[in-house]
C-alpha positions as CSV (number, residue, x, y, z in Angstrom):
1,X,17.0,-62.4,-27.8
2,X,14.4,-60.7,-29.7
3,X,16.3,-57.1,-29.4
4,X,19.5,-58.9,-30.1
5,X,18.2,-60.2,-33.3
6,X,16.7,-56.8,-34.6
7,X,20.0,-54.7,-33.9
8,X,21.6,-57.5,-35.8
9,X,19.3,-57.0,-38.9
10,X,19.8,-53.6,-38.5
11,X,23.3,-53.6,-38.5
12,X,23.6,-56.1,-41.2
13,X,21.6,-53.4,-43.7
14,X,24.6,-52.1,-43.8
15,X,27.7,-54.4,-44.1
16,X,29.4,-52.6,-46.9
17,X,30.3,-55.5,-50.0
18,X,33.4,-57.7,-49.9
19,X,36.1,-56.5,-52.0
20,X,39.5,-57.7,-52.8
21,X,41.2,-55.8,-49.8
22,X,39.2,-58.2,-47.4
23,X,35.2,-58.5,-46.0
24,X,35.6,-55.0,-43.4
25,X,37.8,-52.7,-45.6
26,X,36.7,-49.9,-47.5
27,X,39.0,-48.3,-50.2
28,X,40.8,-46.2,-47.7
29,X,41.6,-49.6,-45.7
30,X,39.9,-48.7,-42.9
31,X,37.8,-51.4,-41.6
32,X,34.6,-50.7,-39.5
33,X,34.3,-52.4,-36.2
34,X,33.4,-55.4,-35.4
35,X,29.6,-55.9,-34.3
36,X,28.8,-58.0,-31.7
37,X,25.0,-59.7,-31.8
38,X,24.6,-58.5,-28.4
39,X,25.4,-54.5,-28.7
40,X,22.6,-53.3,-31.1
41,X,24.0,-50.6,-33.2
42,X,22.2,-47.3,-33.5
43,X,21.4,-46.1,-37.3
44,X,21.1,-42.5,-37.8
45,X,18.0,-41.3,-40.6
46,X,20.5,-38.8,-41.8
47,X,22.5,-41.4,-43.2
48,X,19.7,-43.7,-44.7
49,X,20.6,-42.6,-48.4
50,X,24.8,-42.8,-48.9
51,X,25.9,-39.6,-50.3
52,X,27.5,-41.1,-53.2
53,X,24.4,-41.6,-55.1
54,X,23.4,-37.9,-54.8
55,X,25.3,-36.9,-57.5
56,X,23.6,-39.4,-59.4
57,X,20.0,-38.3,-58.9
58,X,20.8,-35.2,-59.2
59,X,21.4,-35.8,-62.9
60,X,18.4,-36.9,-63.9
61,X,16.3,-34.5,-65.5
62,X,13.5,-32.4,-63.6
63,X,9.9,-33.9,-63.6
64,X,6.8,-31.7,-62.4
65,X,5.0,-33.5,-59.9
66,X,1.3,-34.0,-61.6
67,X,-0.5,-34.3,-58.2
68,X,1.0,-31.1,-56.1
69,X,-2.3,-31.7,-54.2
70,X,-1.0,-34.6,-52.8
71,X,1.8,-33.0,-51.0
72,X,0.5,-30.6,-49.3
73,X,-2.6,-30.8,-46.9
74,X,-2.9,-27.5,-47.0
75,X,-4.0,-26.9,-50.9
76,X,-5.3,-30.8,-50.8
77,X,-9.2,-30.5,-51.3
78,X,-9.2,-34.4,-50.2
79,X,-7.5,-33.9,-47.1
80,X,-8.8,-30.4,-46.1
81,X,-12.0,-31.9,-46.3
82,X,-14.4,-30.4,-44.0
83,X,-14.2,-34.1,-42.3
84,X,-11.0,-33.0,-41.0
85,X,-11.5,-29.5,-40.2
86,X,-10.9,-26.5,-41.4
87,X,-7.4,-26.2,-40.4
88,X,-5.8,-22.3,-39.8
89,X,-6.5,-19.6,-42.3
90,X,-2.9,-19.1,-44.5
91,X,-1.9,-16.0,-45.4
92,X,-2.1,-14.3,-49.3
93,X,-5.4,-16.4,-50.0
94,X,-9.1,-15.0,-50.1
95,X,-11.9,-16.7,-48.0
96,X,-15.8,-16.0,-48.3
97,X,-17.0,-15.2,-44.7
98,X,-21.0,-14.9,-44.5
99,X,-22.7,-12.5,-42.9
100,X,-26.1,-12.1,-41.3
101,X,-28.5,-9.2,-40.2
102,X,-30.8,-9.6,-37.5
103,X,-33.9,-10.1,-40.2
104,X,-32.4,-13.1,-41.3
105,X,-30.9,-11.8,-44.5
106,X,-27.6,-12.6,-45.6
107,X,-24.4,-11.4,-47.3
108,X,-21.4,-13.2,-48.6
109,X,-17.6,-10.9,-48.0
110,X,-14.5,-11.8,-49.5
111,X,-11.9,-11.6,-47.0
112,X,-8.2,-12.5,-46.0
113,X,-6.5,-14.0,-43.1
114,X,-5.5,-10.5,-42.1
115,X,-9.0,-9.0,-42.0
116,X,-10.5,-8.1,-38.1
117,X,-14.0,-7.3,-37.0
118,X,-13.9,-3.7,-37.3
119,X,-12.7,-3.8,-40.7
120,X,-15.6,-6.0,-41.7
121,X,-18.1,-4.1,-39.8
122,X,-16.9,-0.9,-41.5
123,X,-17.0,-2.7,-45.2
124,X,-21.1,-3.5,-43.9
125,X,-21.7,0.1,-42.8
126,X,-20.8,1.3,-46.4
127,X,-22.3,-1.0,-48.4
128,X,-25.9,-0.6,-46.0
129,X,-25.1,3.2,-45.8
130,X,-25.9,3.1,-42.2
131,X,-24.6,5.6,-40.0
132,X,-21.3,5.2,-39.3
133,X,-20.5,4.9,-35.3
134,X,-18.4,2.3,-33.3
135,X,-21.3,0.6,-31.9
136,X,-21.5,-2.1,-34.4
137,X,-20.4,-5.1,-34.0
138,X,-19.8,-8.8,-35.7
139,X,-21.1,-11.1,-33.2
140,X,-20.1,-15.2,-33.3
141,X,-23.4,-17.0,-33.1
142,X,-24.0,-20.9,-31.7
143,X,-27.8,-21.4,-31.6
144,X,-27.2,-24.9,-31.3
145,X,-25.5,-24.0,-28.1
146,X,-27.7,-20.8,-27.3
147,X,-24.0,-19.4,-26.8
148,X,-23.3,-16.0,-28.2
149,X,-20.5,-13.0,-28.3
150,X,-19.5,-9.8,-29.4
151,X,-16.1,-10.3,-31.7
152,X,-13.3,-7.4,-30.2
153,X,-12.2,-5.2,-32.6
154,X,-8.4,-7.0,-33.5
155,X,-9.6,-10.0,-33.8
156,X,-9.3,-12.0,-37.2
157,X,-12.4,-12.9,-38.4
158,X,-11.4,-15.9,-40.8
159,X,-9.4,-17.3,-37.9
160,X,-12.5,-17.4,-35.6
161,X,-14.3,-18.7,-38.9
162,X,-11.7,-21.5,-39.0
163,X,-12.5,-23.0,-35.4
164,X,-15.8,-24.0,-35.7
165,X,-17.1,-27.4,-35.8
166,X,-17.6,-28.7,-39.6
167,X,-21.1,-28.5,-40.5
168,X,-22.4,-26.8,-37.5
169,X,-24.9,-24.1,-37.5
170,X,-22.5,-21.4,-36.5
171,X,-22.9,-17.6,-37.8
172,X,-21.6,-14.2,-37.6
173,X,-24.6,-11.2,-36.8
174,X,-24.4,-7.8,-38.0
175,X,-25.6,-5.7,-35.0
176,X,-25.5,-3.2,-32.9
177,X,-23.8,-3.2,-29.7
178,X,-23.5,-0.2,-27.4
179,X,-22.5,-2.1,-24.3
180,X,-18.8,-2.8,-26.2
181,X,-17.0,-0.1,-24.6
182,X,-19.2,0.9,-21.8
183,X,-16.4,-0.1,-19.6
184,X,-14.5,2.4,-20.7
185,X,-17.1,5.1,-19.8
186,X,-19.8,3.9,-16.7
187,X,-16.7,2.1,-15.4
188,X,-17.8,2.8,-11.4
189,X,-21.3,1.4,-12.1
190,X,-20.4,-1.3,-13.9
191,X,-17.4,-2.3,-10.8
192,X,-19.5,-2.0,-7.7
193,X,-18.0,-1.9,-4.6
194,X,-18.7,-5.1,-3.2
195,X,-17.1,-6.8,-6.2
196,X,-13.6,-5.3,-5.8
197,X,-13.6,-4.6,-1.9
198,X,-10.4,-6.6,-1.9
199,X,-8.9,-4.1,-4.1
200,X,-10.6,-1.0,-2.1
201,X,-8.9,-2.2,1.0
202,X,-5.5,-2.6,-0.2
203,X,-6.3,0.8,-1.7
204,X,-7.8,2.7,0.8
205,X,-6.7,6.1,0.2
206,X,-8.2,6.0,-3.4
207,X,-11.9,6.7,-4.1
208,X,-14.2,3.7,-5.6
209,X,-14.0,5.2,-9.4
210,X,-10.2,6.7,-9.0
211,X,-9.1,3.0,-8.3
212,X,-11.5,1.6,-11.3
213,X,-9.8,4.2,-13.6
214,X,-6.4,3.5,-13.2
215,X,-7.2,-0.1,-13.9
216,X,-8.4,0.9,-17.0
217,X,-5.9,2.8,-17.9
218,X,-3.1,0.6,-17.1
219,X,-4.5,-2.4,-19.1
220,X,-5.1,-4.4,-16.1
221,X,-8.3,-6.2,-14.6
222,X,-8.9,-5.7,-10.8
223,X,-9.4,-8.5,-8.5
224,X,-13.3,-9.4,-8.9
225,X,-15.3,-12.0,-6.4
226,X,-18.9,-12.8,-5.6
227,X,-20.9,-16.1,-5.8
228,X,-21.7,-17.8,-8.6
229,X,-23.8,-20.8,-9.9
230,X,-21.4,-23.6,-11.0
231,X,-22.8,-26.6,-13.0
232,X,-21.3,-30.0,-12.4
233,X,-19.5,-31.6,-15.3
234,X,-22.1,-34.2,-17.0
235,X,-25.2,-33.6,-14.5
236,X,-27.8,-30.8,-14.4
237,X,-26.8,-30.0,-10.9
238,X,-25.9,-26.3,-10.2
239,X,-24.1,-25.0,-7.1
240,X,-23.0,-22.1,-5.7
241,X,-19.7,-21.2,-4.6
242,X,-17.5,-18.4,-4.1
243,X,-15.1,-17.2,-7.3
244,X,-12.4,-14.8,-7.4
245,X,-10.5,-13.1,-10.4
246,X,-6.7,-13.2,-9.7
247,X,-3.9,-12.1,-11.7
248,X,-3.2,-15.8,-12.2
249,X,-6.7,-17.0,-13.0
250,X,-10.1,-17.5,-12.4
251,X,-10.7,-19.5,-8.8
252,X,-13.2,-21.0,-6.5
253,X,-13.3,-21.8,-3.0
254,X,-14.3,-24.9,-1.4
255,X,-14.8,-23.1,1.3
256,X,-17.4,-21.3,2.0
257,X,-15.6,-17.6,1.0
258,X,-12.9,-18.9,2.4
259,X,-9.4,-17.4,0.3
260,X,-6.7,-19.5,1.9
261,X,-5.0,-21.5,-1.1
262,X,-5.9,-24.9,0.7
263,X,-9.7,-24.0,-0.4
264,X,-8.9,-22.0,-3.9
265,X,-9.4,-24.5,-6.6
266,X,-8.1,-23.4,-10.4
267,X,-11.3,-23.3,-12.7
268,X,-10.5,-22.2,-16.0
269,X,-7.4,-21.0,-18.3
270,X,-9.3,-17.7,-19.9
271,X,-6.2,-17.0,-22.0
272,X,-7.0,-19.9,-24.2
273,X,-11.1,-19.8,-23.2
274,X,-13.8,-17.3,-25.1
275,X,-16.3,-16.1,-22.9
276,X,-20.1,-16.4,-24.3
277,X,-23.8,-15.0,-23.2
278,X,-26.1,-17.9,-22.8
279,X,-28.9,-17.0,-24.5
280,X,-32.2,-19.9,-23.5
281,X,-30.1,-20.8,-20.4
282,X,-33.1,-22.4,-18.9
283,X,-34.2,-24.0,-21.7
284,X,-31.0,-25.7,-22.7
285,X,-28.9,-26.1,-19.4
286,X,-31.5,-25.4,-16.6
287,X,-29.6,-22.2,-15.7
288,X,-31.1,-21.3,-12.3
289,X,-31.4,-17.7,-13.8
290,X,-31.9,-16.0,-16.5
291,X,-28.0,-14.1,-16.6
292,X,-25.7,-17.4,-17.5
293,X,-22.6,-17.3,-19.4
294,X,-20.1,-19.8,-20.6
295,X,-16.2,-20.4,-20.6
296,X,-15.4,-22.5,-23.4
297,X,-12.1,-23.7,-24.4
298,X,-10.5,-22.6,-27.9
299,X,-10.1,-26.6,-27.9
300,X,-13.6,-27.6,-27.4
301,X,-15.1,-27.2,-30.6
302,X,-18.5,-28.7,-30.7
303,X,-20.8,-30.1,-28.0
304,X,-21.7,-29.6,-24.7
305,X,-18.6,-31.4,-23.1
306,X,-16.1,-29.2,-22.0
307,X,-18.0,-26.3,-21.7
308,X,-18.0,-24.7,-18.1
309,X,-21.4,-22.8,-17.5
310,X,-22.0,-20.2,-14.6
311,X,-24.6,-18.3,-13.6
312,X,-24.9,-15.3,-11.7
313,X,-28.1,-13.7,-10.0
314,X,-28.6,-10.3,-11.7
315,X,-27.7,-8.5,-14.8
316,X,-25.4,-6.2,-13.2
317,X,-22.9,-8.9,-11.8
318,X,-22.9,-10.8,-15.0
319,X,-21.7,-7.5,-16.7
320,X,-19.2,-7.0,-14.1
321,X,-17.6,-10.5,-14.4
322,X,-18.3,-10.0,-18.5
323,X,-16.1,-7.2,-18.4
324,X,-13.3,-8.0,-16.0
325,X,-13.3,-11.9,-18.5
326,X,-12.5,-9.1,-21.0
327,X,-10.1,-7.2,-19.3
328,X,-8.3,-10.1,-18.2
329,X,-8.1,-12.1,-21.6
330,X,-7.1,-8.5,-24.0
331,X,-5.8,-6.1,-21.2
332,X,-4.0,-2.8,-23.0
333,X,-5.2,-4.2,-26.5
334,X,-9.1,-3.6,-25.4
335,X,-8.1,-0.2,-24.4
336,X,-6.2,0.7,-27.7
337,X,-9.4,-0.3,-29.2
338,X,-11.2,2.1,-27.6
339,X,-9.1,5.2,-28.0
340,X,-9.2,3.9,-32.4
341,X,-12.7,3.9,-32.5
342,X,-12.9,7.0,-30.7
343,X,-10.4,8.8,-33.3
344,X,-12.2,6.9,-35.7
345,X,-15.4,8.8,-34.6
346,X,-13.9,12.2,-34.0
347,X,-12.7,12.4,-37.8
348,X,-15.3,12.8,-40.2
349,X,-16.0,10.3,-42.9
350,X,-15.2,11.7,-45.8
351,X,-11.4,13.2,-44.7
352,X,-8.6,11.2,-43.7
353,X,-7.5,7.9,-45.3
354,X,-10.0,5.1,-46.2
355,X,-8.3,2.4,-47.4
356,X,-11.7,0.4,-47.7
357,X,-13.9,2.8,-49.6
358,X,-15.6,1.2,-52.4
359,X,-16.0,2.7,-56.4
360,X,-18.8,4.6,-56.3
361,X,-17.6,6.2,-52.8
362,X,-15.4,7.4,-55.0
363,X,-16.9,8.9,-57.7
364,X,-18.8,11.2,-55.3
365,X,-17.7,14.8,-54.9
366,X,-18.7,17.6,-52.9
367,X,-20.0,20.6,-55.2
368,X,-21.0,24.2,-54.4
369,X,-24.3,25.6,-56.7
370,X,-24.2,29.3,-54.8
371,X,-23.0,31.0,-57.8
372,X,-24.3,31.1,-61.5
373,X,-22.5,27.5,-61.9
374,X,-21.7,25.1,-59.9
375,X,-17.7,24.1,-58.8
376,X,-16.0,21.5,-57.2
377,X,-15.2,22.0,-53.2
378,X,-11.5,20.4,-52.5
379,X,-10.7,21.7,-49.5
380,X,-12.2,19.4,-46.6
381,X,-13.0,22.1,-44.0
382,X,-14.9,24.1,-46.4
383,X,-16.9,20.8,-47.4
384,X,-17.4,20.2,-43.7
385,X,-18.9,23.7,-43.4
386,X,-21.3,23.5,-46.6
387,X,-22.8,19.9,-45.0
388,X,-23.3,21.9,-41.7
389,X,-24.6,25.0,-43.3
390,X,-27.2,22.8,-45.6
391,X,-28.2,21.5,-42.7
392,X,-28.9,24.1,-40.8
393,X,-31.3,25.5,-43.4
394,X,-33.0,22.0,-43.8
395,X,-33.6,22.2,-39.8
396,X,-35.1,25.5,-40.2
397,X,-37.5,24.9,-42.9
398,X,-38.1,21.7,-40.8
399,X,-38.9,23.6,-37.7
400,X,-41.1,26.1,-39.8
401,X,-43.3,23.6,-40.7
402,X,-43.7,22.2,-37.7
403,X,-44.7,25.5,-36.4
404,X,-48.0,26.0,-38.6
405,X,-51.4,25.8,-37.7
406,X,-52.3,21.7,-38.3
407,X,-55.9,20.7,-38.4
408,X,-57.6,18.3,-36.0
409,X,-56.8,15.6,-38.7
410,X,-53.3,16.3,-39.3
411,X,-52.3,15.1,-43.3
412,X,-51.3,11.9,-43.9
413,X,-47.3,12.8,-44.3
414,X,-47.5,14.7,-40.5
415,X,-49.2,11.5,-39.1
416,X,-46.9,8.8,-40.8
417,X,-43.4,11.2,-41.1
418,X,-42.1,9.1,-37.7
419,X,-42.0,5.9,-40.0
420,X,-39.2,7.2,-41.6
421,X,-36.9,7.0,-38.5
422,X,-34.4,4.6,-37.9
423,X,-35.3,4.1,-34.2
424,X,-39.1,3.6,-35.3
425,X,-40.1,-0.1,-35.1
426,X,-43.6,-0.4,-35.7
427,X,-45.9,-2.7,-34.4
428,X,-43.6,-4.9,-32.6
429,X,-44.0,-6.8,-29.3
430,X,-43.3,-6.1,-25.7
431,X,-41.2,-9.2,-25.2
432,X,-39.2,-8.5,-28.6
433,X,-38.5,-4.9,-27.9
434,X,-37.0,-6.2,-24.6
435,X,-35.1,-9.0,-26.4
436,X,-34.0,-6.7,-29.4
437,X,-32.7,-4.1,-26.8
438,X,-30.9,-6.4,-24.4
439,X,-29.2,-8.0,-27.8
440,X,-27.8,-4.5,-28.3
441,X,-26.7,-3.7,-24.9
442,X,-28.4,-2.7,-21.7
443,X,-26.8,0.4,-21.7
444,X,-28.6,3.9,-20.4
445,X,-30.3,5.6,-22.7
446,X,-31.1,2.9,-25.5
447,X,-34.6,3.3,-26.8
448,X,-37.0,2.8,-29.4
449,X,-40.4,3.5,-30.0
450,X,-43.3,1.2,-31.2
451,X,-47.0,1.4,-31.7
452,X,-49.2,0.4,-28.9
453,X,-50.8,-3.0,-28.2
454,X,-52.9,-2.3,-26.1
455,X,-54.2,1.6,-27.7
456,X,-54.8,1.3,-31.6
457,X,-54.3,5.3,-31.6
458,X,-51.0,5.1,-29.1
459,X,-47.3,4.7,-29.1
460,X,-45.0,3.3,-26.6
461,X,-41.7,4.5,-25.2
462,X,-39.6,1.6,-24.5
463,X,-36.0,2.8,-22.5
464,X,-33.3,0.9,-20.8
465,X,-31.8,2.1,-17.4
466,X,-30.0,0.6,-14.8
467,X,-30.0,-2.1,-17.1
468,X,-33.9,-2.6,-16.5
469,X,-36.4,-1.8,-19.7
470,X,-39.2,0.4,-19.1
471,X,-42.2,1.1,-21.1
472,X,-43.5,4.9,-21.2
473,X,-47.1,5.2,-23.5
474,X,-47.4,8.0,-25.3
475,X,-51.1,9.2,-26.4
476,X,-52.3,11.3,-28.9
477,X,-54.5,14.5,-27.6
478,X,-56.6,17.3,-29.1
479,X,-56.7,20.7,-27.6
480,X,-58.2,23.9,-29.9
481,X,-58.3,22.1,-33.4
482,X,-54.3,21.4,-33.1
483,X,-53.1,17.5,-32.9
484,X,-50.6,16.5,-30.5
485,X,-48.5,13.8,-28.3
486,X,-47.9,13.7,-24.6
487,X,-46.3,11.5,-22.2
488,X,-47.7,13.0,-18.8
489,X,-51.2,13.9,-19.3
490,X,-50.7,17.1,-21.6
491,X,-48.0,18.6,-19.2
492,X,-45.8,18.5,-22.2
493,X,-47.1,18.5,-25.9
494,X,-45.3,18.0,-28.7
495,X,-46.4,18.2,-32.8
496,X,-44.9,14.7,-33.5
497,X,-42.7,11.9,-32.5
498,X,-39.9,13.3,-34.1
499,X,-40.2,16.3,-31.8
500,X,-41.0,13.9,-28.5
501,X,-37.0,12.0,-29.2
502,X,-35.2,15.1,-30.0
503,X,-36.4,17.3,-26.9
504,X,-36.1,14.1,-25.0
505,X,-32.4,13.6,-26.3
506,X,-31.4,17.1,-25.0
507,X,-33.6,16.9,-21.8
508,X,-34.7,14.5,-19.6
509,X,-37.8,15.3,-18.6
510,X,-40.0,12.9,-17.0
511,X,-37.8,9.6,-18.1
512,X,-34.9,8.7,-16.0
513,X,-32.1,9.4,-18.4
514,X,-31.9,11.4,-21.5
515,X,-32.6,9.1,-24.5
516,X,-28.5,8.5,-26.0
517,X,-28.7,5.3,-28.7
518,X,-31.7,4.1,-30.4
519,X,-31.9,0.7,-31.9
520,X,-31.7,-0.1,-35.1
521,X,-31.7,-2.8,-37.8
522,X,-30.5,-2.7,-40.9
523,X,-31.3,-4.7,-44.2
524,X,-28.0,-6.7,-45.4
């Protein structure tokens, strides 16, 4: 009855008036039909205003709306509030994105909607002067998560801005990463065998790195498995089970390593999931090991709900399923990435198009002071050839004054001349060289070198390899009046530091691996 009585109302809002033709006829002398109380009748919104009054409204005269706010959520600052979140970035508008280098300093950018990560980082490589290479990085920082990761190339950085929880402590990190695009270069070391035997047996005429490569090239991830540690939703439990990469996701099996699909459960969607580092996994989550990592949801936002931790039980298998999360989630798009930044590196600075160079970029000029008065040089390969040429002659006054006679005390600019170097860090720790280092990739060949704890007069050596950080003290000796620094007991002297890393950087010697990045921070 209730129903009844509402399509009646309903239908009663619009009985047309009684005219003289009779109560249902219009000026036509059609008459609508008759409603019954017990057949509601259905009301269309288009036809909530009649048409014959739009010619009336339409002559009225035009008047601004005072509170255009009001309208539009978008440009309202009430109900954009950060309360309600951020809300996507819109195109044509400017945001302020803030930056921060590793010391803690940090640097306000004005950017759009369009603006990636490797823009950005290029913009902070200018304005630091820093040497320009495609191992930095902007990394997204959650320390109230311990959850941390490397931002690709394409991606927009005031989007990612935009999905962070509303007064969280969330950051982006000028760095260095050299791990990036390892992938792309170490990619048999980084795949072992025993991760992608599925694909080497399906594959068996094709060698171990031959398979690897054409995956790489193609845009695709191979199949990945191996066992993980899983934590249960809302516990501090961890166990382990058996997870395998597939074209259609990421799965684990209930059964031992079992991959009928009656034991493969679905874990997580990673085309709509960022993959993190944990950072203090066994601090925060109880991580059984040091090497966790995180799947979290773009729809999780803040808090620990939602996200799904894992753990696996060495460095090198939590690269391997880093890179193949990477590989799944970006496919041909990481790859294009690669082959830009390596065009990017190829072409010097100062030629080509730079579409972000600042002002006093340029006002600078290259000039030529050979002849009685100096000129300006306009052709870029002869400017290429004067850099290389004044170079050269720097190295060889260099090298000339390293090869004078040096007293038993060497001068205070010989003993304090390795300060000046980038990949000099001074009297820092054992345990933050090996944090600094794995925050800018466990890659071969990164190094630094630091003053000595334990020997006042001493330096150490600190190098990654096989994704392992060792330590390599380097002691000053004294033979015939002439300073100088070893590594292996005066088997091999050199006049400096500086002369230790270069011949190091060309030879191996008594390291491992030659010495190929050196870390490096730089003052925002």
């Amino acid at each position: 009855d209730n129903a009844m009585e509402g399509g009646a109302q309903q239908s009663s809002l619009w009985e047309p008036p009684e005219q003289d033709g009779g109560p249902g006829e219009r000026d036509g002398g059609e008459g609508l039909p008759e409603v019954k109380r017990s057949q509601p009748l259905f009301i269309h919104g288009s036809s909530r205003q009649p048409p014959q009054e739009e010619p009336r409204a339409s002559s009225l005269p035009s008047i601004p709306n005072p509170f255009p706010e009001l309208c539009s959520p978008s440009n309202s600052p009430i109900l954009s509030s950060p309360a309600l979140g951020q809300g996507p970035p819109r195109e044509g508008t400017s945001h302020v994105v803030k930056v921060f280098g590793e010391d803690g300093a940090c640097r306000s950018l004005e950017a759009s909607a369009a603006t990636t990560a490797r823009q950005l980082c290029e913009t902070l490589v200018r304005r630091t002067r820093a040497l320009h290479d495609h191992s930095w990085a902007l990394v997204e920082l959650h320390p109230h998560l311990a959850l941390e990761r490397c931002l690709e190339d394409h991606e927009s950085v005031v989007e990612v801005q935009s999905s962070w929880a509303p007064g969280a402590d969330s950051r982006f990190v000028f760095r260095k990463n050299f791990a990036k695009y390892e992938l792309f270069k170490s990619n048999a070391s980084l795949f072992p065998e025993v991760m992608v035997s599925s694909c080497l047996e399906a594959n068996k005429s094709m060698a171990h790195s031959e398979l690897i490569q054409n995956f790489l090239n193609s845009g695709s991830c191979p199949e990945v498995q191996g066992f993980l540690q899983l934590r249960e939703a809302g516990r501090k439990v961890w166990k382990r089970f058996h997870f395998s990469l597939r074209r259609s996701g990421l799965y684990y099996s209930t059964k031992g390593t079992s991959k009928d699909p009656r034991h493969l459960q679905y874990f997580a969607d990673l085309t709509e999931s960022n993959i993190y580092y944990v950072t203090q996994g066994k601090k925060l989550y109880g991580t059984p090991t040091e090497f966790g990592f995180c799947i979290k949801p773009h729809k999780v936002r803040s808090g620990v709900k939602g996200l799904k931790l894992l753990c696996s039980e060495d460095e090198q298998s939590r690269s391997c399923w880093m890179a193949a999360f990477r590989l799944f989630k970006y496919g041909m798009q990481l790859y294009r990435n690669y082959q830009q930044a390596q065009a990017r590196l190829s072409q010097p600075p100062w030629i080509g198009p730079t579409p972000l160079r600042s002002v006093s970029d340029n006002a600078l000029v290259a000039m030529d002071f050979s002849g009685c008065t100096g000129r300006v040089i306009e052709n870029p390969n002869e400017v290429l050839t004067a850099a290389l040429e004044e170079a050269q002659a720097w190295r060889k006054k260099t090298t000339h004054r390293y090869s004078l006679p040096a007293a038993c005390h060497s001068s205070p600019l010989s003993a304090a001349i390795h300060r000046t170097q980038p990949w000099f860090h001074g009297r820092i720790s054992r345990e933050d060289t090996q944090q600094l280092i794995g925050r800018q990739g466990l890659v071969d060949g990164v190094f630094l070198v630091r003053e000595s704890q334990r020997n006042p007069k001493g330096f150490v050596l600190s190098l990654c390899h096989l994704q392992r950080i060792k330590h390599y003290l380097i002691l000053p000796s004294e033979e015939e009046g002439r300073l100088y620094f070893t590594m292996d007991d005066g088997q091999t002297r050199f006049a400096d530091l500086i002369q230790l890393v270069e011949f190091h950087q060309i030879n191996r010697g008594i390291l491992p691996c030659k010495l190929r990045h050196y870390c490096t921070c730089v003052a925002l």
